[in-house]
C-alpha positions as CSV (number, residue, x, y, z in Angstrom):
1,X,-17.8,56.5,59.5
2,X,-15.4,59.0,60.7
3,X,-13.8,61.8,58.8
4,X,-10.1,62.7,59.9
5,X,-8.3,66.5,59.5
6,X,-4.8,66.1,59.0
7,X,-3.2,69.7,59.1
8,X,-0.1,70.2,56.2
9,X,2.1,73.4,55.5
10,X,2.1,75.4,52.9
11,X,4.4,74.5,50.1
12,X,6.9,77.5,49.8
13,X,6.1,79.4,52.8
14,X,8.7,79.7,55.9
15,X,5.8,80.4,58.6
16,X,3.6,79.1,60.4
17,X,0.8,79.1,57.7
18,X,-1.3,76.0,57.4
19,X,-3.6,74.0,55.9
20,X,-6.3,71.3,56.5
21,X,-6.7,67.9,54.6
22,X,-9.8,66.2,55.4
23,X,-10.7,62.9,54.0
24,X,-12.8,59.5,54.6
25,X,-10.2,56.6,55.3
26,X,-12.3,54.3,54.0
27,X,-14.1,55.7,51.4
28,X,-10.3,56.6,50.1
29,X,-9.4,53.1,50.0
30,X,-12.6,51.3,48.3
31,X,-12.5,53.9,45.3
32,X,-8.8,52.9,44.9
33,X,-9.9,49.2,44.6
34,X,-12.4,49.9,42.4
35,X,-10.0,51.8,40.0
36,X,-7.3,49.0,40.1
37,X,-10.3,45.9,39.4
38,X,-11.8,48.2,36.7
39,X,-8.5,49.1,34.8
40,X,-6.3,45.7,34.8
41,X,-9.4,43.0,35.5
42,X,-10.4,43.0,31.8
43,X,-6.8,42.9,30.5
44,X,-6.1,39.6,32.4
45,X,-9.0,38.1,31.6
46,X,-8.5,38.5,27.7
47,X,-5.1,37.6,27.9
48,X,-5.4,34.1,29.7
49,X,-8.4,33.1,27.1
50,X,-6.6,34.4,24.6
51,X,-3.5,32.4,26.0
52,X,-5.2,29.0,26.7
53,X,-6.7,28.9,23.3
54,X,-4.1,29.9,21.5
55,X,-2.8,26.7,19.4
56,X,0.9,27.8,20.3
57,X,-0.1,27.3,24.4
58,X,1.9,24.3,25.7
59,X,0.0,21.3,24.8
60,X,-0.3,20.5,28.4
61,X,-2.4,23.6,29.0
62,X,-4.3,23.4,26.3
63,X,-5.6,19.4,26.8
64,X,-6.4,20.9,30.0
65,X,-8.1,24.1,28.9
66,X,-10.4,21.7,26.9
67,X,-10.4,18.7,29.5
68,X,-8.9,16.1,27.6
69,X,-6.1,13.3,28.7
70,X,-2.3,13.4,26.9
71,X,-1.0,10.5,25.0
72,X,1.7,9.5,26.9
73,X,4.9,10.5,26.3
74,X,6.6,7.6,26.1
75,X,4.6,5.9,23.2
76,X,6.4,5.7,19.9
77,X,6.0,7.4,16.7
78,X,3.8,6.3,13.7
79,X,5.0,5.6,10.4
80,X,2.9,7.9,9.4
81,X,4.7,10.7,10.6
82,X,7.9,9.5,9.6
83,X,10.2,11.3,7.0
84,X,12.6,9.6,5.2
85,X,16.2,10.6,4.9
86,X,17.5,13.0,2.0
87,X,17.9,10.8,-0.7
88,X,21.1,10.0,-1.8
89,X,20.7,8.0,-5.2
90,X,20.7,10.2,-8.5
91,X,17.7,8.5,-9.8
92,X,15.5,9.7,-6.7
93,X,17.8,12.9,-5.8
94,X,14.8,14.7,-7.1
95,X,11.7,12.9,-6.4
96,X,10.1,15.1,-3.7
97,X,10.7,18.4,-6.3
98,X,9.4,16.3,-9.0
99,X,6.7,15.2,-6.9
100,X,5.6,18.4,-5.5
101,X,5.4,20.6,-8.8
102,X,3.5,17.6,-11.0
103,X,0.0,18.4,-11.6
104,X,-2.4,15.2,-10.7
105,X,-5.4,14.3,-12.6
106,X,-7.3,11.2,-13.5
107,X,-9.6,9.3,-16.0
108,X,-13.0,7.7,-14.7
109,X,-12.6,4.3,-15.1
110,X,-14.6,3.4,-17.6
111,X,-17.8,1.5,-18.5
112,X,-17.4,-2.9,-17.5
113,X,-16.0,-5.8,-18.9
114,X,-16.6,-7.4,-22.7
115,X,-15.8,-10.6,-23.0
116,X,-12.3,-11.3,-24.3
117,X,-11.7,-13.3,-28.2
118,X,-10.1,-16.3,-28.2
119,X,-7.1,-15.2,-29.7
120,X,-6.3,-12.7,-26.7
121,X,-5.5,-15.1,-24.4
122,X,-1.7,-15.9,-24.0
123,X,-0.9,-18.7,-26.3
124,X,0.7,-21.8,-24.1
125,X,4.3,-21.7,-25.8
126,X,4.9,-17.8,-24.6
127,X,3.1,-17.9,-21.4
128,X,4.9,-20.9,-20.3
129,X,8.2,-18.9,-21.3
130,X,7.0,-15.9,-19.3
131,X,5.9,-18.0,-16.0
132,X,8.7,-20.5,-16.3
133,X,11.2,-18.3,-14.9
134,X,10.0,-16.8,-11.3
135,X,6.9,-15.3,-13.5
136,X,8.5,-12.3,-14.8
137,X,8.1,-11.0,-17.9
138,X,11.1,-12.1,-21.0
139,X,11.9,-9.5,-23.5
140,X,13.5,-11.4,-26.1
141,X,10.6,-12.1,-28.4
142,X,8.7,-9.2,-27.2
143,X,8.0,-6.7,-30.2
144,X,8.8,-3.3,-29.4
145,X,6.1,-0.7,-28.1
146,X,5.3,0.9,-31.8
147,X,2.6,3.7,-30.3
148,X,3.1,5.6,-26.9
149,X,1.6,8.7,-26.1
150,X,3.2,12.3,-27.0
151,X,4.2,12.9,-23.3
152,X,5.7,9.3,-22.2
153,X,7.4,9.5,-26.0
154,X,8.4,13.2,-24.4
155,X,9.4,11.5,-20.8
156,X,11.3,8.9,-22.8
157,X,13.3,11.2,-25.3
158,X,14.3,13.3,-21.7
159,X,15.7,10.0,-20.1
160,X,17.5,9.0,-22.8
161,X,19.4,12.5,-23.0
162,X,20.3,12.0,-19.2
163,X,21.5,8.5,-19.1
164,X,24.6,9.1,-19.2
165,X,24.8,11.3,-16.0
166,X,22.0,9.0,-14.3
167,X,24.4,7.5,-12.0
168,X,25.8,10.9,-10.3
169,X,24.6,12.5,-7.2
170,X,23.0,16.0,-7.6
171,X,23.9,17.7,-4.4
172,X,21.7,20.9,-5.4
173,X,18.4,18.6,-6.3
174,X,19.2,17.4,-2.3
175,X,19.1,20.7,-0.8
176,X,16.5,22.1,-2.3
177,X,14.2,19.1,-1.1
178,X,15.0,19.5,1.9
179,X,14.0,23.3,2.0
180,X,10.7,22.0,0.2
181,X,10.4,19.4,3.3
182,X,11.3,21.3,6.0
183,X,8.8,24.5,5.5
184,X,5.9,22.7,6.1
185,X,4.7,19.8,8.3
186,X,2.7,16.7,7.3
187,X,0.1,17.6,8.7
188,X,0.1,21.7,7.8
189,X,1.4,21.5,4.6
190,X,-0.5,21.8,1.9
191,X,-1.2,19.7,-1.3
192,X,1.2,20.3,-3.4
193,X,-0.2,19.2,-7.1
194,X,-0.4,22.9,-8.0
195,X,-4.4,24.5,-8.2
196,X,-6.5,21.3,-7.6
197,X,-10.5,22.6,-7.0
198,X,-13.1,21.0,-5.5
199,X,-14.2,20.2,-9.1
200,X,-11.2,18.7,-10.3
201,X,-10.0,17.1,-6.8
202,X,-13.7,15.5,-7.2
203,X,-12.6,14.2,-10.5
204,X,-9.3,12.9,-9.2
205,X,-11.4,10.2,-6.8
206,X,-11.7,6.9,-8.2
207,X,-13.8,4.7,-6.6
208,X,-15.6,1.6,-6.5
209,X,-17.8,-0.7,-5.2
210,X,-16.4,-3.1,-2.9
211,X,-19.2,-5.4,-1.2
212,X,-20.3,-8.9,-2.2
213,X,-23.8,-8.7,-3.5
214,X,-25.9,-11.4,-4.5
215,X,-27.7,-11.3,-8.4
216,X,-30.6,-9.3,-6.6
217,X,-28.0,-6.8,-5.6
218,X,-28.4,-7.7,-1.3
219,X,-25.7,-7.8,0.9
220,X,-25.2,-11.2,1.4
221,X,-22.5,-11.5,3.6
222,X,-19.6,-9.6,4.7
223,X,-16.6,-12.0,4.0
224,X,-13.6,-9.6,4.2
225,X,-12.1,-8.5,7.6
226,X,-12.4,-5.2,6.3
227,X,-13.3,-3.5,9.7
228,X,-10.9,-1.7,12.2
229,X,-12.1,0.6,15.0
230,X,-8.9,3.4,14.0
231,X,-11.3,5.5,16.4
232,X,-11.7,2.6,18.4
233,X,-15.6,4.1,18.4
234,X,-17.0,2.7,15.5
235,X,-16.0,-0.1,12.9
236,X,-14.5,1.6,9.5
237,X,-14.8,-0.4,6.0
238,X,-11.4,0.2,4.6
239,X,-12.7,-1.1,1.3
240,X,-15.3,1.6,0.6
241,X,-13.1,4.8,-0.2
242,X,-11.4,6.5,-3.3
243,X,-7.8,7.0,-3.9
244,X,-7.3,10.7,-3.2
245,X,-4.3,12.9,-3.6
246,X,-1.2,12.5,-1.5
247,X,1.5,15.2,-0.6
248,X,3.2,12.8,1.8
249,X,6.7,11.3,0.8
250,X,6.9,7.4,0.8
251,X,7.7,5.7,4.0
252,X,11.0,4.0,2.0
253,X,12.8,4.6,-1.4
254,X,15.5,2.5,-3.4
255,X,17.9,4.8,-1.3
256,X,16.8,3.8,2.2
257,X,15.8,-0.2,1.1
258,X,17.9,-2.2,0.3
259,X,15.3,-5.4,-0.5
260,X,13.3,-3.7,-4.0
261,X,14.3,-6.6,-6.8
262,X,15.5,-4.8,-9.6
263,X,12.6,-5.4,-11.8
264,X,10.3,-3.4,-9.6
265,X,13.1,-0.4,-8.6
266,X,11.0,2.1,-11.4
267,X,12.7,4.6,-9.4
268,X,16.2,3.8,-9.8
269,X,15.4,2.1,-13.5
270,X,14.7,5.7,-14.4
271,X,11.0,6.3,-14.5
272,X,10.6,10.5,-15.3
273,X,6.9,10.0,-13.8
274,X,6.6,10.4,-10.1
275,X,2.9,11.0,-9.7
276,X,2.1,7.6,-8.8
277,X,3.6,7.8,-5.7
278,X,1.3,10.5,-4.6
279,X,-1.7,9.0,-4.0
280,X,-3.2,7.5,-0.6
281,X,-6.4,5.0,-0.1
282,X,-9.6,7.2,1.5
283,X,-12.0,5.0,3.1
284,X,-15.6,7.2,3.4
285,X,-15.4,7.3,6.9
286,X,-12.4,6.8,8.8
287,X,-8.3,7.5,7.4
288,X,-6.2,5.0,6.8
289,X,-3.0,4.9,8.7
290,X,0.3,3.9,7.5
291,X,1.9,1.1,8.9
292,X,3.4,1.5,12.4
293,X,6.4,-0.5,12.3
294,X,7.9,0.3,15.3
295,X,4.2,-0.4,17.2
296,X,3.7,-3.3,14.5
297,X,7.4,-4.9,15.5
298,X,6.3,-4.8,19.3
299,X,2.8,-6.5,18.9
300,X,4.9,-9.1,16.8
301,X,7.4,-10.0,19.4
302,X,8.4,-13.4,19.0
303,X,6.0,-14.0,16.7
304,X,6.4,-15.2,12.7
305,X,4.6,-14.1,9.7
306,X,4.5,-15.7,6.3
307,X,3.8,-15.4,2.7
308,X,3.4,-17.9,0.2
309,X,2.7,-17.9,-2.9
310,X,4.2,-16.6,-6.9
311,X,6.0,-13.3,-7.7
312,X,3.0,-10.9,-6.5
313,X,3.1,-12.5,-3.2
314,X,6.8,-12.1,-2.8
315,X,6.2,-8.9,-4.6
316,X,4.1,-7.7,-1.4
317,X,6.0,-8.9,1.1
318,X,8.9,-7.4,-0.1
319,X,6.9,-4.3,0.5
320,X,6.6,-5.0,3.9
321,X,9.7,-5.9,4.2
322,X,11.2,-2.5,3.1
323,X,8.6,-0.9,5.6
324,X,9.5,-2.6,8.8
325,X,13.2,-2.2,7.8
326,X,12.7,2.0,8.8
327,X,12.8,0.4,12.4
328,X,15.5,-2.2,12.1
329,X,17.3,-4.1,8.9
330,X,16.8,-8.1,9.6
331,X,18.7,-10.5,9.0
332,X,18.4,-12.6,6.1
333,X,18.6,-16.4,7.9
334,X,17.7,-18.6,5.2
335,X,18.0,-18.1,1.7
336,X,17.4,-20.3,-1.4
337,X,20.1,-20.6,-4.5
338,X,17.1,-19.7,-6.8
339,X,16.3,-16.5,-4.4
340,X,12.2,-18.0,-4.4
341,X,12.4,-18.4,-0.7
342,X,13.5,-16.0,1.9
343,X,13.5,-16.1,5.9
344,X,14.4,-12.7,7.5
345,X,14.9,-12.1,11.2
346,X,14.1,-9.1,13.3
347,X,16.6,-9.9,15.9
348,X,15.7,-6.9,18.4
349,X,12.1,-8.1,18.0
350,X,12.6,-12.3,17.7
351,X,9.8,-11.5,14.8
352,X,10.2,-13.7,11.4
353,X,9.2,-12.6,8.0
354,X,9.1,-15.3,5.4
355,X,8.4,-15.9,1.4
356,X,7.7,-19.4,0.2
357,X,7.3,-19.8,-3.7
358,X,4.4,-21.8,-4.5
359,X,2.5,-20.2,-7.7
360,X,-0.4,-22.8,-7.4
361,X,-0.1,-23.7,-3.8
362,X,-1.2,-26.9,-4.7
363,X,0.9,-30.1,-5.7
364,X,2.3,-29.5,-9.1
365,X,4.9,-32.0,-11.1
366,X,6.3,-30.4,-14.3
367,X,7.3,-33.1,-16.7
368,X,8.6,-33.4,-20.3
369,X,5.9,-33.7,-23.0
370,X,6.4,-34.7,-26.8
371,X,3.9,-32.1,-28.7
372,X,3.0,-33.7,-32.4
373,X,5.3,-31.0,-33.8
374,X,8.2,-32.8,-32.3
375,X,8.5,-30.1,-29.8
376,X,9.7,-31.4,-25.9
377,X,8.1,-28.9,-23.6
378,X,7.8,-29.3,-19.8
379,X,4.1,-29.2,-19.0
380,X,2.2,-28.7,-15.4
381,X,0.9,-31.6,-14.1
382,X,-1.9,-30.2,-11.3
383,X,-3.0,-32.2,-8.6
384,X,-6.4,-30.3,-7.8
385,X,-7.2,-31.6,-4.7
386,X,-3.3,-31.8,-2.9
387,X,-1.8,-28.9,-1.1
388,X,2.1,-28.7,-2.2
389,X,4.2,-29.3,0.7
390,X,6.8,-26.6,-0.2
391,X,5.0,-24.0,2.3
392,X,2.5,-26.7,3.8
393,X,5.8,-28.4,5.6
394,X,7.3,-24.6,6.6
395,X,4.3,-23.3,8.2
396,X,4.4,-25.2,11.6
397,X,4.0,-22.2,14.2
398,X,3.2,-19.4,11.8
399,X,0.8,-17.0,13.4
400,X,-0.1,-14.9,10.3
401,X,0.0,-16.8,6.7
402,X,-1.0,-15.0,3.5
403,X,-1.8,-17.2,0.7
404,X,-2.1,-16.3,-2.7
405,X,-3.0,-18.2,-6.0
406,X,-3.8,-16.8,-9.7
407,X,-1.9,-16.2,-13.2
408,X,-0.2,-19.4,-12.9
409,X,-3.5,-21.3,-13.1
410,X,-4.2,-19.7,-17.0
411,X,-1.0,-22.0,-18.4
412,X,-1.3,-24.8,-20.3
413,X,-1.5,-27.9,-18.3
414,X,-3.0,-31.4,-17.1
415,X,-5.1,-31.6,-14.4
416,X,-5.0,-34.2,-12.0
417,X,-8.1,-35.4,-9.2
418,X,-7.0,-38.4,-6.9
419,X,-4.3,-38.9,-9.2
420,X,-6.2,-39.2,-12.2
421,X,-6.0,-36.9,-15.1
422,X,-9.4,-35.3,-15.7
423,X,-8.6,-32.9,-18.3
424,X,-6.2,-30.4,-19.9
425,X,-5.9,-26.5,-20.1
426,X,-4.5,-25.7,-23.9
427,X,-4.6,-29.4,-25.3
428,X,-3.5,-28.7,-29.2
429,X,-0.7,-30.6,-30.3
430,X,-1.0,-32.7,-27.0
431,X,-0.9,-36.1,-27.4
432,X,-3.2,-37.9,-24.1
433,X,-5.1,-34.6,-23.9
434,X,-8.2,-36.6,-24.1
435,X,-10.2,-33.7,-22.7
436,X,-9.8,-30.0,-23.1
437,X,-11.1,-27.9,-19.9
438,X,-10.4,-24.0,-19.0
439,X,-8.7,-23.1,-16.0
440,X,-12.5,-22.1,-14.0
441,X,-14.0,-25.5,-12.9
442,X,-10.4,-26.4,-12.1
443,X,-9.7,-23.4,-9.8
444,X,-12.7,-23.5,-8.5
445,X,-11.9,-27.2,-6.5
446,X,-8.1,-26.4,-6.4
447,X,-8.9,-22.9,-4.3
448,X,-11.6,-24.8,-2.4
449,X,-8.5,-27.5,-1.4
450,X,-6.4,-24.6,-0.4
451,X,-8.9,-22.3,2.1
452,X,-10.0,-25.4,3.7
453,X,-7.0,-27.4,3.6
454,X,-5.1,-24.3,5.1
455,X,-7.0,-24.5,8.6
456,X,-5.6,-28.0,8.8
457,X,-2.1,-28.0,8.5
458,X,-0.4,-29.8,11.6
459,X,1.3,-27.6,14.0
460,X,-0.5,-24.4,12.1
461,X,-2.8,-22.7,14.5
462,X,-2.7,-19.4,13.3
463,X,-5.2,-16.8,11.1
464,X,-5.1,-17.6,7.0
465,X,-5.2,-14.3,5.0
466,X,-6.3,-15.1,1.4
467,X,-5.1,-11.9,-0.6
468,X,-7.4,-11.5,-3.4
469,X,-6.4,-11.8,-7.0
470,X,-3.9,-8.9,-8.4
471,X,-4.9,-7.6,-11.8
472,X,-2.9,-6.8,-14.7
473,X,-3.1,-3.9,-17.0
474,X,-2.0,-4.3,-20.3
475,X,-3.3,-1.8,-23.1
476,X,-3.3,-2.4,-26.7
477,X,-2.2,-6.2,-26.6
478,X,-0.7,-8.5,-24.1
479,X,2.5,-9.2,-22.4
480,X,4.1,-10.6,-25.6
481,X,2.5,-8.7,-28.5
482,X,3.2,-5.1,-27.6
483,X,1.1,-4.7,-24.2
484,X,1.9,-1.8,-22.6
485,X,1.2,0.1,-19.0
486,X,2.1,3.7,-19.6
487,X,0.1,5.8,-17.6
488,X,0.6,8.1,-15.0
489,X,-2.9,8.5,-12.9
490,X,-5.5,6.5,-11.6
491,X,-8.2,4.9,-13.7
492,X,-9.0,4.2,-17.1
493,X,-8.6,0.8,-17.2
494,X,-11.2,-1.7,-17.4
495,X,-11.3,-4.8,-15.3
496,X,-10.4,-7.7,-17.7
497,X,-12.5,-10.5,-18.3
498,X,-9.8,-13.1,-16.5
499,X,-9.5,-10.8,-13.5
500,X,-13.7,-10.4,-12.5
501,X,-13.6,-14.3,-13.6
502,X,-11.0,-15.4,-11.4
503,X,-12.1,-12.9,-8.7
504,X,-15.6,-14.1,-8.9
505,X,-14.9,-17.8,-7.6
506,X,-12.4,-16.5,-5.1
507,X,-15.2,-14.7,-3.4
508,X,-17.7,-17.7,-4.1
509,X,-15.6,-20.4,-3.1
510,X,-14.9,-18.2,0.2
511,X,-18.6,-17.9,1.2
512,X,-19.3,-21.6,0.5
513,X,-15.9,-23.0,2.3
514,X,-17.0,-20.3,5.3
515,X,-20.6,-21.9,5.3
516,X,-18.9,-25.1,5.9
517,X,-16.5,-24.4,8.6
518,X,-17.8,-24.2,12.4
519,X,-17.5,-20.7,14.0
520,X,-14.3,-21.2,16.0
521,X,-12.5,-22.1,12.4
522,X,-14.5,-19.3,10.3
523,X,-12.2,-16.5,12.6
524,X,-9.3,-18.1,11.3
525,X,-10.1,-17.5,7.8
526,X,-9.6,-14.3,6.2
527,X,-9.8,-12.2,3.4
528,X,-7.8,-9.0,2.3
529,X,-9.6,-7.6,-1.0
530,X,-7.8,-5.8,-3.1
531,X,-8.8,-6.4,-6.4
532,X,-11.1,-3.6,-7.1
533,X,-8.8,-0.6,-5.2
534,X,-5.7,-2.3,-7.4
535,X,-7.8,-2.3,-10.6
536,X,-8.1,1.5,-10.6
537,X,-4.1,1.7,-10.2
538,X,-2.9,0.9,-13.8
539,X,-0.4,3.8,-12.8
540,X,1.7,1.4,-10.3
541,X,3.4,-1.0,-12.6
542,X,7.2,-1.0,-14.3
543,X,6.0,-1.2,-17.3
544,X,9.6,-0.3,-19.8
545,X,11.0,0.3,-16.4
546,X,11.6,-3.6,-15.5
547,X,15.2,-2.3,-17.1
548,X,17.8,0.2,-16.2
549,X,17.4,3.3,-18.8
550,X,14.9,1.2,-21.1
551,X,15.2,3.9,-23.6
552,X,18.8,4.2,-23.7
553,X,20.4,3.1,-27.1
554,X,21.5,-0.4,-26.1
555,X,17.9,-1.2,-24.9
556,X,15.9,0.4,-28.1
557,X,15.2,-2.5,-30.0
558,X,14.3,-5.0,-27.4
559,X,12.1,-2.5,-24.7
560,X,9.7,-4.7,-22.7
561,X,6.4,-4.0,-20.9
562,X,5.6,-5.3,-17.5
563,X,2.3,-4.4,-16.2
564,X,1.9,-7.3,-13.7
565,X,4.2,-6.8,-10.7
566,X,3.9,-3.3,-8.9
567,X,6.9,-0.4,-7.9
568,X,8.6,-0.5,-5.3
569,X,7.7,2.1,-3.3
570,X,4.5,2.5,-5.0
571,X,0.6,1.6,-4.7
572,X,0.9,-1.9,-3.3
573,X,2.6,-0.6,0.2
574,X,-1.3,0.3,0.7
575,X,-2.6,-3.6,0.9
576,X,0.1,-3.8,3.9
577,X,-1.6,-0.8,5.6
578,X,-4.8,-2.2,4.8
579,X,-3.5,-5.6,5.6
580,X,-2.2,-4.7,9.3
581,X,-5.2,-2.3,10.4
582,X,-8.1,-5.5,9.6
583,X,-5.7,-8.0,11.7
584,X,-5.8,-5.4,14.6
585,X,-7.3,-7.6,17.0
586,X,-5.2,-10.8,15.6
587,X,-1.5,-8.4,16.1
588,X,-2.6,-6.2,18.6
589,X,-5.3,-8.4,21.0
């Protein structure tokens, strides 16, 4: 390599004074490269990891930093992350405070069953008067609560101060939710039920078991389409979980639904206690999404659902109905004068959502009886083995149909095989009551009729979904001796000897009609359990808050308990979800 002189003058001197600069041209030029690499190589490289995994990077560079495809961008938003608007209503003008600063906790459901006394069930006079009328609850003979704890006495004293102003908006109460809402995400947020530990959050989770076993305790078959690949990887059972704190809002309120019967609007009735809103169904392995509607309304394009059944069924599917009416309000197409049955259209989607009233879903003729204390009362006349045509006839083309049987069946009446009378429930004082038989043995062939008898309905080629049996939860007496439902948490409850008896020959008259049908008919047969996640919820009902202000002065001496039907918004929307995820296949395929 050569070496090059390059002669300079003298900085400051006028003559001819010189001096020599000699220098490798390429020895110059490598150590220059060197320095540059050496100083700004480093910097570059920290600064593009440090950019691509930094979770504020464009989510396009970051899925390709980690080699992973998009979702598209055109597919639509879940339910799940779906807010709903500020609410405008005074009664709910303050629910996501409310909700936010109450502290959770919960009792262990305790210990199982005893065996109810005779004189605890219903007699026939006031259950008939409770059922008669679309199976709600009547207050007129119904003593008053005499013993409610020191905080719902507390809760109550509160609501009774405020009723007055009840009806006014509370602008202030709006703004500040949304400040709550809009400083953290769903997803980031986090719980908001004050300092929950592990230790107490572990004490929170309510669970239990949920498979049918056989009296040696094995598995013996797996009857409810529990299963739904949410990872599409591996099959989930949404039955085994724990209800689990929930800092999420509800998808709807009495503000943005406009189909909550007033009986079930606890929000709007006044109920002080939020809490039960804020609690989600965990299965053990997978999550459990809310309902999709917008996705859900697509996949039932042109397509009909229906409900039939008594007052829980219509209970649920008004549920769904306020759900699916985020996306789009239906139209109401067919209604009856006595409000039982209800046909709503979702024109956009050409989907149909229907309720057909049908407590025993089979044949049933109510006719006027002449007790021996000269007392005319009109008395069920059950026809056992005879589906009743007031869905059978409507269900032509249905593609999803969810049947549902239970309460009704503990009334007083006659029950009829082939058209013969074979015995009576609550015979005293009846005269041709020849026989007196329990409501079990009767079920038992009248729920047999029904499963099988579903799959052959002319012109009905669609999935059956038998929704299992809805439990009550009255404390210190029934319905119409002082019952009551105040609680505010999960839990504490134990499962009543009619619910696990009823629920029992659900499950067993499932596996033996299952064994009987051949494989292409067993996939049309289906079973949504909820009886044991809905057991833990004794939180979830009216109770005093079937009424307006219950506690107001005009309503003091007559307050009335319901602790059958669920609120609206409240833990039932969760038998949707679960409902809609194990028909994937059916709504999705």
């Amino acid at each position: 390599m050569s070496s090059v002189c390059i002669e300079k003058p003298v900085a400051g001197n006028s003559g001819e004074a010189m001096t020599t600069d000699c220098r490798t041209r390429g020895s110059q030029r490598k150590l220059i490269v060197v320095a540059l690499l050496a100083v700004f190589l480093p910097f570059v490289v920290t600064q593009s990891y440090l950019y691509y995994m930094n979770p504020d990077a464009p989510a396009q560079v970051a899925a390709f930093f980690r080699g992973k495809m998009m979702p598209s961008s055109s597919s639509s938003s879940t339910q799940q992350d779906h807010e709903v608007p500020l609410y405008e209503d005074r009664e709910i003008s303050s629910l996501a405070k409310t909700i936010n600063d109450t502290h959770l906790h919960s009792d262990d459901v305790q210990g199982q069953p005893e065996a109810i006394h005779a004189d605890a069930t219903p007699n026939a006079k006031n259950f008939t008067s409770s059922l008669a009328s679309d199976d709600e609850i009547k207050g007129d003979s119904t003593p008053t609560l005499d013993k409610m704890d020191s905080q719902t006495e507390k809760q109550r004293g509160s609501v009774e101060e405020g009723s007055e102003s009840e009806e006014k908006s509370d602008s202030s109460l709006i703004e500040e939710d949304a400040k709550n809402e809009s400083s953290a995400s769903e997803d980031e947020s986090p719980t908001k039920f004050g300092d929950i530990s592990e230790e107490s959050d572990e004490k929170a989770n309510v669970t239990l078991k949920s498979e049918a076993q056989s009296e040696d305790g094995n598995t013996t078959v797996n009857l409810v389409a529990n299963t739904t690949k949410l990872e599409r990887k591996e099959a989930c059972d949404l039955l085994k979980g724990k209800w689990v704190p929930d800092s999420r809002l509800p998808v709807y309120t009495n503000s943005t639904c406009k189909f909550i019967q007033g009986h079930q609007n606890c929000i709007k009735n006044g109920r002080p206690d939020l809490s039960f809103l804020k609690w989600k169904w965990q299965p053990e392995k997978c999550d459990l999404p809310r309902i999709d509607a917008q996705s859900f309304l697509n996949a039932m394009r042109n397509r009909t659902m229906a409900f039939a059944g008594d007052s829980i069924a219509r209970n649920q599917f008004q549920s769904l109905l306020c759900q699916l009416s985020q996306v789009e309000i239906p139209e109401n197409i067919f209604h009856a004068p006595d409000d039982r049955d209800n046909v709503h259209l979702f024109p956009t989607f050409n989907f149909t959502l229907a309720i057909y009233w049908s407590p025993y879903l089979v044949h049933v003729e109510d006719k006027m009886l002449t007790f021996t204390n000269n007392v005319t009362q009109a008395v069920a006349h059950i026809h056992i083995d005879r589906l009743d045509d007031a869905w059978v006839k409507r269900v032509r083309g249905v593609d999803i149909l969810q049947i549902s049987t239970g309460q009704w069946w503990f009334k007083r009446g006659l029950w009829l095989k082939g058209g013969k009378p074979i015995g009576g429930h609550i015979c005293d004082g009846w005269p041709g009551c020849d026989k007196e038989m329990g409501f079990a043995d009767p079920y038992t062939t009248g729920f047999h009729t029904i499963l099988k008898g579903s799959l052959s309905i002319p012109g009905f080629n669609g999935v059956t979904v038998l929704r299992s049996f809805s439990p009550d939860h009255f404390e210190g007496g029934q319905w119409d001796n002082g019952g009551h439902c105040n609680r505010t948490s999960p839990g504490g409850v134990e499962i009543s000897w009619l619910t696990k008896s009823i629920y029992e020959i659900q499950r067993e008259v499932l596996l033996n009609v299952t064994g009987e049908l051949k494989p292409p008919r067993q996939s049309r047969l289906k079973l949504l359990d909820i009886t044991e996640l809905a057991q833990i919820r004794a939180d979830g009902h009216p109770d005093a808050y079937m009424n307006f202000q219950p506690f107001a002065k005009e309503y003091t001496k007559r307050v009335i308990n319901d602790c059958l039907h669920w609120c609206l918004p409240g833990p039932i929307d969760v038998w949707n979800d679960i409902l809609v995820e194990s028909l994937h296949d059916t709504i999705y395929g």
